[in-house]
C-alpha positions in Angstrom: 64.4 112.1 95.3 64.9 114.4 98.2 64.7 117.5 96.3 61.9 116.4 95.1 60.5 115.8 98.3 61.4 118.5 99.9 60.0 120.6 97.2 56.7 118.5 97.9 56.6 119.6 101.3 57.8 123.1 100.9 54.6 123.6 98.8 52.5 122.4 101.3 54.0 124.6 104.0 53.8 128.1 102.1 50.0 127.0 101.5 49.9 126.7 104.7 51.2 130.0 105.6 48.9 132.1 103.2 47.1 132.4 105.8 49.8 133.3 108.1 51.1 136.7 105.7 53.2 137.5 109.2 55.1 134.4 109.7 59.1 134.4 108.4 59.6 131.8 105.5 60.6 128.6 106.9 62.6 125.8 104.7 61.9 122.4 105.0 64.8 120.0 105.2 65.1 116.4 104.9 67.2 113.8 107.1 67.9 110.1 107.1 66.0 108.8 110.6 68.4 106.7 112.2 65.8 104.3 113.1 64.7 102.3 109.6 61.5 101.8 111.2 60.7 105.1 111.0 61.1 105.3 107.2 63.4 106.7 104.6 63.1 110.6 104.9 61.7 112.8 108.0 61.2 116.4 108.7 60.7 118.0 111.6 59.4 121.6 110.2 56.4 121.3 112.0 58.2 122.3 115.5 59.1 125.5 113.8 56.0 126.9 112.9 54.2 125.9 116.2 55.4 128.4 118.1 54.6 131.1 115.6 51.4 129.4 114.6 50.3 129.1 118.2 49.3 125.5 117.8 50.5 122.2 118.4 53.4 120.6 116.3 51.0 117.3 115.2 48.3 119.6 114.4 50.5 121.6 112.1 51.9 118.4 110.7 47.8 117.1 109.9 47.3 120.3 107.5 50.7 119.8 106.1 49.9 115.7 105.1 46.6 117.0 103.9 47.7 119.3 101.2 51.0 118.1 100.2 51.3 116.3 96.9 53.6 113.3 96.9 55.9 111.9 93.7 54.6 108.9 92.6 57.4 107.2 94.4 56.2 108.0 98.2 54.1 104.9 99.8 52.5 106.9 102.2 53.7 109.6 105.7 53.0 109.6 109.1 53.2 112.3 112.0 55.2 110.8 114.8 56.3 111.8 118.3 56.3 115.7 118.6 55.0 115.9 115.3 57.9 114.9 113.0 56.9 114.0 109.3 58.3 110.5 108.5 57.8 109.3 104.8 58.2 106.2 103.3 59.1 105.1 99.9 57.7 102.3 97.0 60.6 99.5 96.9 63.2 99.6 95.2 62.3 103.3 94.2 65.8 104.9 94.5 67.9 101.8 92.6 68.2 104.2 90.1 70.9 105.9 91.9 73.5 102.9 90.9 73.0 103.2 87.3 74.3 107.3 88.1 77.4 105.5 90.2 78.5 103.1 88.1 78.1 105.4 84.8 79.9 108.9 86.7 82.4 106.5 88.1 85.2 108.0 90.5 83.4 111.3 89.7 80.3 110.2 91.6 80.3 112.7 94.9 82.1 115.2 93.5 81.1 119.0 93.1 81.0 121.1 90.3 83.4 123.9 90.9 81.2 127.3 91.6 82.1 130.1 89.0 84.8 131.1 91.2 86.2 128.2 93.4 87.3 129.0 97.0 90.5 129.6 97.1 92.2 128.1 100.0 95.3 127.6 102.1 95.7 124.1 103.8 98.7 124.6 106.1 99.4 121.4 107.7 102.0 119.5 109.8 104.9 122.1 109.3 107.2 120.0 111.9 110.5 121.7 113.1 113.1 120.6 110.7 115.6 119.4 114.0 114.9 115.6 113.5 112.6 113.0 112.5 108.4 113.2 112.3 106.7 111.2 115.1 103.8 109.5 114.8 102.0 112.9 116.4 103.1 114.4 113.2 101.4 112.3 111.3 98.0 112.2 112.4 98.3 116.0 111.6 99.5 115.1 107.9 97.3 112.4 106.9 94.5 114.5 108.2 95.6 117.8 106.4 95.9 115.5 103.4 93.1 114.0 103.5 91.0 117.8 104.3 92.7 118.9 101.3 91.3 115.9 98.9 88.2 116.5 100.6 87.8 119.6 100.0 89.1 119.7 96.3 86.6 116.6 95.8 84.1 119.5 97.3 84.9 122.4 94.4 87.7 124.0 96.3 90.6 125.2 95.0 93.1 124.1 97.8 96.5 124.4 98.2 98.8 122.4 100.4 101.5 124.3 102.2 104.2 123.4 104.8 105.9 125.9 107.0 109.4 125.5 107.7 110.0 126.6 111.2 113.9 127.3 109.8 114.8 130.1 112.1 114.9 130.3 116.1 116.6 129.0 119.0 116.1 125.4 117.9 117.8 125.4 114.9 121.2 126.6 116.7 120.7 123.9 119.6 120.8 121.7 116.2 124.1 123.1 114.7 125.5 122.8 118.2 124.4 119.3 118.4 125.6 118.0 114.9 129.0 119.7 115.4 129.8 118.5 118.5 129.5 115.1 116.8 131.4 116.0 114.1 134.1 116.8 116.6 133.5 113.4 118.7 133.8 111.5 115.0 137.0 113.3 114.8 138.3 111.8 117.9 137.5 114.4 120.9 135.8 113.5 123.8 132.6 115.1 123.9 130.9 115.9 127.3 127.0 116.5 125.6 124.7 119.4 127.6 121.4 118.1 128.6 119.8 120.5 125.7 121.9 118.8 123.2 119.8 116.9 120.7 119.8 112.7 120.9 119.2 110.1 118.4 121.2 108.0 116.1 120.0 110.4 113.4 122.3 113.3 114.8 124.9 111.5 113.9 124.0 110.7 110.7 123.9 114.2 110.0 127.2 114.6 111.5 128.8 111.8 109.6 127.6 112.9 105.8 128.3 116.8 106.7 132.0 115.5 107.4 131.7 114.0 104.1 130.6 116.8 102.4 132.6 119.5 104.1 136.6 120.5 104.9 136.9 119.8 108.5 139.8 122.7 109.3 137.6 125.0 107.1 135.0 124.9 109.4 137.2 124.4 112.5 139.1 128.1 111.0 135.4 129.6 110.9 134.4 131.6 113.8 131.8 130.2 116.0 128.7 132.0 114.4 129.9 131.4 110.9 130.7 127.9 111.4 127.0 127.1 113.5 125.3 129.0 110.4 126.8 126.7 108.1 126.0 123.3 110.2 122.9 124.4 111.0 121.8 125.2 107.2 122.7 122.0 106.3 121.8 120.1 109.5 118.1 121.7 108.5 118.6 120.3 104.6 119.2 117.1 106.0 116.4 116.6 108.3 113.9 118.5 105.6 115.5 115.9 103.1 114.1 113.3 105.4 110.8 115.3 106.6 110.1 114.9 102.8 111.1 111.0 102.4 108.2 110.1 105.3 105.9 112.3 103.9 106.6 110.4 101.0 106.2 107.4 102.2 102.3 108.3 102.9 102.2 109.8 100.1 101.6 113.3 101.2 102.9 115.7 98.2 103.1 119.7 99.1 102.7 122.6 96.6 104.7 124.8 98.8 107.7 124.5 101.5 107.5 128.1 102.9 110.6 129.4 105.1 110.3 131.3 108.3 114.3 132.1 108.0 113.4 133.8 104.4 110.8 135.3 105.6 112.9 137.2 108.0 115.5 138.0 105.6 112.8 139.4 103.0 112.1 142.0 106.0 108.6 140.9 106.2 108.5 141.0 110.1 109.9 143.9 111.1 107.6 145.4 108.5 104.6 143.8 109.6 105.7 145.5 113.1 106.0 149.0 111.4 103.0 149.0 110.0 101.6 147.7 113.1 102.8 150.9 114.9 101.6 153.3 112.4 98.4 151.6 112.8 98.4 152.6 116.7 97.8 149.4 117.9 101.2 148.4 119.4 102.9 150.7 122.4 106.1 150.1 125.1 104.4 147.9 128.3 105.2 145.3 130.6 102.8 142.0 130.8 100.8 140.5 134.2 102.5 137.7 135.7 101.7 134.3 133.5 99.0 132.2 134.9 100.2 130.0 137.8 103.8 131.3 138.6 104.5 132.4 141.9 104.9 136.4 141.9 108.5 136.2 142.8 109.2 134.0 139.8 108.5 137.0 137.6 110.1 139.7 136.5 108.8 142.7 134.7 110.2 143.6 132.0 109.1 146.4 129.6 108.4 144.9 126.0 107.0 145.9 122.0 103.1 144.5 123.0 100.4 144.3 120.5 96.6 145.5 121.5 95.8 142.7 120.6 93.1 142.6 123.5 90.8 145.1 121.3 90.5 142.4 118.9 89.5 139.4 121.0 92.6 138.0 122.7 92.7 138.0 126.3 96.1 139.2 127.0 98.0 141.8 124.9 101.1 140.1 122.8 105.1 140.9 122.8 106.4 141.6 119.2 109.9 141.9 120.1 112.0 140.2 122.6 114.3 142.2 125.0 117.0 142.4 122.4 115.1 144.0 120.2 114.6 140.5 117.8 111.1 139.8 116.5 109.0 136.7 118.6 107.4 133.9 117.3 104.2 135.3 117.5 105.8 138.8 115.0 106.5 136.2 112.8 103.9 133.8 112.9 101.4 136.8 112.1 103.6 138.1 109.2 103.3 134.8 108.1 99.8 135.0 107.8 99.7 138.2 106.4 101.6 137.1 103.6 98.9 134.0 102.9 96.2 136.7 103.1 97.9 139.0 100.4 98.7 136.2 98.4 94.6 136.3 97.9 93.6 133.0 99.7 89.8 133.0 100.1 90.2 131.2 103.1 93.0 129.5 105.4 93.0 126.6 107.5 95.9 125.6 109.9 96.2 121.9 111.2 98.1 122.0 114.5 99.0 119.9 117.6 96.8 120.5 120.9 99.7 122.2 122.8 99.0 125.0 120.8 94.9 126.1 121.6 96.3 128.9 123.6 98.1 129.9 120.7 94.4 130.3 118.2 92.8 133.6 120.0 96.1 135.6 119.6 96.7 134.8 115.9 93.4 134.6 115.2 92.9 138.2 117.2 96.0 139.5 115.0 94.4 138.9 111.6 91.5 140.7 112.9 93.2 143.4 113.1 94.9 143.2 110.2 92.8 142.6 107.8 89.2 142.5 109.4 88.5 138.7 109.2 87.1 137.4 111.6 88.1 133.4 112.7 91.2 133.7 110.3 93.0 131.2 110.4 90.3 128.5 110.7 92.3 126.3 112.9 91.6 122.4 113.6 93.4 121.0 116.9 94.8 117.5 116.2 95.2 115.3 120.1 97.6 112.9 120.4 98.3 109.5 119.4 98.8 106.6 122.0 100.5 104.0 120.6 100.6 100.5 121.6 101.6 96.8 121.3 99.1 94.3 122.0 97.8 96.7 124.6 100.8 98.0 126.1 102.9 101.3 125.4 105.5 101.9 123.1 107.8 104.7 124.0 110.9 105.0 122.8 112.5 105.0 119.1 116.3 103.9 118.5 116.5 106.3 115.2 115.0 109.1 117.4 116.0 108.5 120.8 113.1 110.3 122.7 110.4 109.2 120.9 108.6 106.7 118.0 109.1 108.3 114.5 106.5 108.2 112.0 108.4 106.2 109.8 109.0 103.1 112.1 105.0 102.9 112.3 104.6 103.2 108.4 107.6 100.7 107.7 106.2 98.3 110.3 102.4 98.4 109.4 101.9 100.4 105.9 100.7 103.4 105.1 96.9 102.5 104.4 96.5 101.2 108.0 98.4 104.7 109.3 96.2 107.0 106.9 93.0 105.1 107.7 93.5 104.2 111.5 94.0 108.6 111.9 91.6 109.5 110.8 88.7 107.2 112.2 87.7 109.8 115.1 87.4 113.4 115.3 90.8 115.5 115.3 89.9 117.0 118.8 89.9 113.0 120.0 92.9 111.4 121.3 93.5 107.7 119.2 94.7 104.4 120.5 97.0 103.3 118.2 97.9 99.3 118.1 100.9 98.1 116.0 99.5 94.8 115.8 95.9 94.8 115.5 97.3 97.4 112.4 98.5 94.8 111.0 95.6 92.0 111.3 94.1 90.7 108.3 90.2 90.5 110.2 87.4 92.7 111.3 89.4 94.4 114.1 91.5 95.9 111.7 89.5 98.8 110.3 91.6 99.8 106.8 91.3 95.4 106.3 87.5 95.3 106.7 87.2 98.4 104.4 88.8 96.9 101.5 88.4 93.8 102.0 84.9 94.8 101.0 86.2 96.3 98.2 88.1 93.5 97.2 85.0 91.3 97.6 83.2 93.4 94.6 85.7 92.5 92.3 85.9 88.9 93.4 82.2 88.9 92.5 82.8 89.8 89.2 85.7 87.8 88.5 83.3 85.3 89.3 80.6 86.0 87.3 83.2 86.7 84.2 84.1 83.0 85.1 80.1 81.5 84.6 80.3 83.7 81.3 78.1 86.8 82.6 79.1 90.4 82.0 77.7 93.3 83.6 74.9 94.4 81.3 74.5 98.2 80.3 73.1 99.8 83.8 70.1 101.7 81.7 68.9 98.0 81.0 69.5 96.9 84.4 66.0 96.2 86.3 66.9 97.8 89.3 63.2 97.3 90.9 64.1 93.8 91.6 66.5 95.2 94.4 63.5 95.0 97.2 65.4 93.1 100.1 66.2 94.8 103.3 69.7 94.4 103.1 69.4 95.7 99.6 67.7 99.0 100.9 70.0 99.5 103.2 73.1 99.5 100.6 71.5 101.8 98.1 70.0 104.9 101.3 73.8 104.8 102.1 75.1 105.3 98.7 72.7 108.0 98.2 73.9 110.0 100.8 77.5 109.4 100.2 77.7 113.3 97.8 75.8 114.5 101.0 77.8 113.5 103.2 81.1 114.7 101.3 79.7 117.6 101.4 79.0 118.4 105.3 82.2 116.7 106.2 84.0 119.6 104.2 81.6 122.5 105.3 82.9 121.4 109.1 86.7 120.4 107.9 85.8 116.8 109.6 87.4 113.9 107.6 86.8 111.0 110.4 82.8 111.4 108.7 84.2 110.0 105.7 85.8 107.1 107.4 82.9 106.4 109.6 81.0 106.2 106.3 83.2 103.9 104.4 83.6 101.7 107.3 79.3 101.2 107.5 79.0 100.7 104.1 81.7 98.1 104.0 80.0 96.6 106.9 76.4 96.7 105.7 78.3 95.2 102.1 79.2 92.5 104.1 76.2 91.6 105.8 74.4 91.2 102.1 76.9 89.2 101.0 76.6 86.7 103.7 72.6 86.7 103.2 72.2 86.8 99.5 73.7 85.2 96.4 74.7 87.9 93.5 75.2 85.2 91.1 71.9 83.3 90.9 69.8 81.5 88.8 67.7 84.4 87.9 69.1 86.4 85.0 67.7 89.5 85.6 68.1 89.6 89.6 71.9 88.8 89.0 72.4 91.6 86.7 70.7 93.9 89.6 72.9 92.6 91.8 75.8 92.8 89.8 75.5 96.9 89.6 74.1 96.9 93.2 78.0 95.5 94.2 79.6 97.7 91.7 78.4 100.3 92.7 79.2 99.8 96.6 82.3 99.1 95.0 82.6 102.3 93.3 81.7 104.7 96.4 84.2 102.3 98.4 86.6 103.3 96.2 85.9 106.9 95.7 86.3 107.8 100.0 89.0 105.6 100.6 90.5 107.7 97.5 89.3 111.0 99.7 91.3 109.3 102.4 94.4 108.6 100.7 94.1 104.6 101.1 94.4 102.4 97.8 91.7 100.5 97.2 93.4 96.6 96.4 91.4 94.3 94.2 92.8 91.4 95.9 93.4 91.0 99.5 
């Protein structure tokens, strides 16, 4: 129905402009008016052409109502305000849309792959492997996730990857850490330094690695040896349990990439090679960083990358003062490698605390490989969480800080995947252990499928009084006039529409906010109208009115990662 308006109305506007051989071609578009009153489609193409036309928007909008031809489904258009074009359509006129739900079932929304599917990299949550995901974490997983569904659902080929941050100065502070436990489970007395890291689960670690390992074998190794060997298996362990909570919210990866291998492929220094041959690296010393006081700094002459001819707005050290690669050397190599493994595109999901971090890597692939905004990179805030209003700070497993899996054991993983992802990434979210776990209308994931579970209540019903859903090409969908019943059938038109511009802007809180108004709007019909009545034919409208509500319910909560129950 909106092609086919639009197509009305895009007739009516090149007759328009046959008379206007100079003026650009100008395509009309359609929206949804936020206000029902002011119908079911509008289009605003009028403002366009005024200035080029050199009259006013309404009067542009009078010749355009004049010469358009309708489908027989419009009831009549009006020019309102500036001069948008609002239209209205017959009753009942786009019912048809739930015998297409119901009959493509889960596949209702979907795309059809393009010849050639983008190819794309989803890198998301990639969590240093020295302890336990917090519940920061996993905002940034269940939103990866749920970009990636989103985006398959969308025609792209996606896959989901996970960088191990495996190498660096972290992952000795964690052999240190685990063996000096080992040594304090042995009997020593152990006088921890402040970087050491806390939480119960170090010591888990050390406990099975004393388990698994001869004690005086490690204690013969030499220092470096004997911290490799902790370290690689302190990093198992705590990937080991990275994987169980991702599990547990049922986040699956297609690959587990390793910064340590990547060094030891020679990758980075490489990368760095190349970048010199290029001429866009040279020996330098950096300004002073933002906000330190000039005797706090110390010049020091580094590797730095141009990467100010590109876009950043400081150039970047490759090396540090030993010589060794930096983060950012390997970070970029990284990339690289995504890049020649011949991804179309590649997003990155990270925390806040790294915005500075976009322009630089960002500036880097420029370079590189002349892409511009590569990665695409979505900033994920913070999550606040709280019991009945007031903080909750600190974890006993983690000692510093709430893990992830405390929140999912204590509340589920539907009210975790749904409760992230019900406002934009860049927005911080109040999190509430116990209205999480509230079976009413202030629980968000509850009110969702609770509507779903209503549908299918409905028709355990109706199976009860002996009525079947009847074939939806015999359904008499024109019976579905009521307001309420409007309402529900708009929304689940736009749902493919939607799907569609929440991938195109990598924004999966749309789908939420769309599943949580249709649930609602559900629920105010239900409370207002009957679906099993005494009318044969209006029953069997209503019937494939809920299923399909049910249907699209069940199809962006599936987008979302959270089940859809049948009984609640």
């Amino acid at each position: 129905m909106k092609q086919a308006l639009e197509q009305a109305l895009q007739q009516a506007v090149e007759s328009l402009l046959k008379q206007h051989p100079h003026v650009a071609h100008v395509r009309v578009q359609l929206s949804r008016p936020k206000i029902a009153e002011h119908g079911d489609y509008a289009s605003n193409v009028a403002m366009p052409l005024a200035g080029v036309l050199k009259q006013k928007p309404q009067a542009i909008a009078t010749s355009i109502l004049a010469t358009v031809d309708w489908p027989a489904e419009v009831e009549g258009a009006e020019i309102a305000g500036p001069g948008f074009i609002n239209i209205r359509l017959k009753k009942a006129s786009e019912a048809s849309v739930l015998r297409k739900i119901v009959q493509q079932g889960d596949a209702y929304g979907r795309s059809d792959p393009k010849d050639r599917a983008e190819k794309v990299n989803l890198e998301f949550v990639s969590a240093n492997p020295t302890g336990p995901m917090h519940v920061g974490h996993g905002r940034g997983a269940v939103l990866g996730d749920a970009l990636a569904n989103l985006l398959s659902v969308c025609g792209r080929d996606v896959e989901r990857e996970y960088y191990i941050n495996d190498a660096g100065n972290q992952i000795g502070v964690l052999a240190e850490s685990v063996w000096l436990r080992m040594r304090e489970l042995q009997g020593e007395t152990i006088e921890f330094p402040a970087s050491a890291y806390p939480g119960a689960y170090v010591i888990d670690i050390a406990r099975d690695l004393l388990a698994a390992n001869d004690y005086q074998a490690l204690l013969a190794m030499s220092d470096e040896e004997r911290l490799q060997s902790v370290g690689r298996q302190a990093v198992e362990a705590n990937m080991a349990m990275i994987r169980a909570d991702l599990d547990a919210l049922g986040i699956k990866f297609d690959l587990y990439f390793s910064e340590l291998q990547l060094h030891r492929s020679g990758r980075v220094t490489e990368l760095i090679e190349r970048l010199k041959g290029d001429g866009v690296v040279y020996q330098g010393t950096l300004p002073p960083p933002k906000g330190k006081d000039i005797e706090d700094y110390t010049p020091v002459e580094q590797l730095l990358f141009r990467t100010t001819e590109f876009g950043d707005d400081v150039d970047r050290p490759l090396a540090k003062q030993d010589g060794t690669p930096t983060y950012f050397a390997a970070d970029i190599a990284y990339h690289m490698d995504k890049h020649e493994r011949g991804f179309d595109r590649m997003i990155d999901v990270w925390g806040a605390d790294h915005g500075g971090y976009v322009t630089r890597v960002q500036a880097a692939m420029k370079a590189l490989t002349g892409r511009e905004q590569q990665p695409d990179v979505l900033l994920v805030q913070m999550v606040n969480l709280t019991r009945d209003g007031k903080p909750v700070r600190m974890s006993k497993r983690a000692g510093t800080f709430v893990t992830l899996r405390e929140v999912v054991d204590e509340v589920g993983p539907d009210a975790v995947r749904f409760n992230f992802m019900t406002r934009r990434a860049e927005s911080q979210i109040e999190f509430d252990l116990e209205t999480a776990k509230q079976k009413n209308d202030e629980n968000p994931v509850f009110y969702v499928q609770y509507a779903y579970a209503r549908v299918q209540a409905i028709l355990r019903k109706a199976a009860e009084e002996g009525i079947e859903p009847a074939d939806p090409d015999t359904v008499n969908v024109s019976l579905l006039t009521a307001d309420e019943e409007q309402r529900l059938i708009a929304n689940l038109l736009s749902y493919p529409e939607l799907l569609s511009k929440a991938a195109d802007h990598l924004e999966t809180y749309r789908v939420a906010t769309y599943v949580m108004k249709l649930a609602a709007d559900f629920h105010g019909f239900y409370h207002k109208h009957r679906v099993v009545t005494g009318d044969a034919a209006l029953t069997q409208a209503r019937l494939l009115l809920a299923r399909a509500v049910g249907q699209v319910i069940r199809n962006g909560l599936a987008v979302l990662g959270v089940s859809a129950p049948e009984r609640m």
